[in-house]
N, C-alpha and C positions, 0 to 999 in steps of 0.2 A: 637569436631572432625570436619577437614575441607572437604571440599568436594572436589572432584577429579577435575583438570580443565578438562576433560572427561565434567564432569555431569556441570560444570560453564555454558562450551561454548553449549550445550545443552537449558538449562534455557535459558542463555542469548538470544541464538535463537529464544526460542520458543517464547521468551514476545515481541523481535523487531517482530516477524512474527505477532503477534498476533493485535500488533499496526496498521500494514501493511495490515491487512486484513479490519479494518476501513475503508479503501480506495475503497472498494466494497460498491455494493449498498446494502442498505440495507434488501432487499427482500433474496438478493442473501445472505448477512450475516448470515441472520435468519434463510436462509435453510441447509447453507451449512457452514460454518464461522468455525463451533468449530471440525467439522471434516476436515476440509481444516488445522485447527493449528496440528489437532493430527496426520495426514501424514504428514506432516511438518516433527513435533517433531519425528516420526517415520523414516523417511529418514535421515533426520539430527543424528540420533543416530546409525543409521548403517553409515555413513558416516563417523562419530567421531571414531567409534570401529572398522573399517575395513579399511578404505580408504584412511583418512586423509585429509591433508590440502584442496587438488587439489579438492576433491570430493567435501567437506565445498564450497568452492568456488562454481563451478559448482552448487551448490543446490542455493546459494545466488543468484548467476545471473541468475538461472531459474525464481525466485523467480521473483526478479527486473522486472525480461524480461515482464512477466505475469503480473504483475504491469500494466507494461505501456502498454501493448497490449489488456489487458483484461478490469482489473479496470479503468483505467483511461475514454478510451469511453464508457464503462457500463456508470460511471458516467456522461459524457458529454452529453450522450444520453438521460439521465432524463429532465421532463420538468423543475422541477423546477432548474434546473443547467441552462440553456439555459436561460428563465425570469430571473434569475440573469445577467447572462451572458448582457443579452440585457440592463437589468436596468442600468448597470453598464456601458454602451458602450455610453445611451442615458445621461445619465447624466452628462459621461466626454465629449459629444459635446457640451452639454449646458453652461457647466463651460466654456468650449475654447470659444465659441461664445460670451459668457457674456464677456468675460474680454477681448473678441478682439474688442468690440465697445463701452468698457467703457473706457471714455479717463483717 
């Protein structure tokens, strides 16, 4: 017995959201992560059953939005993202330097 594409594009959401929520830190994951998927999956299913496409959208690009407004400098703001950040900046000056005075 197949499933509804209702209940597909549901699933489908809830496991890309759920990937999405990775991009949080992980304090924030551990507190908040698996009820963040279940209003997710909760809006995305009135959306599916009442609203339709337009709404689908609108919940993704809230989605997205929160993404890069929320996750993304949660994450930048961690130290060890930054000592990456730095490691990664000092090392490609070193390489530039090195191979601009190696003849």
């Amino acid at each position: 017995m197949g499933r509804s594409p209702q209940s597909r594009i549901i699933r489908a959401s809830r496991l890309a959201y759920a990937v999405l929520v990775l991009a949080y830190p992980r304090d924030l994951r551990r507190t908040f992560g698996e009820e963040m998927i279940e209003v997710f999956e909760d809006v995305m299913r009135e959306a599916v059953s009442r609203r339709g496409r337009l709404a689908i959208a609108t919940i993704w690009g809230s989605a997205l939005w929160e993404l890069l407004t929320v996750a993304a400098p949660s994450r930048l703001a961690s130290n060890g993202t930054i000592a990456g950040a730095l490691s990664f900046v000092a090392a490609s000056v070193l390489f530039l330097v090195f191979f601009r005075f190696v003849p």
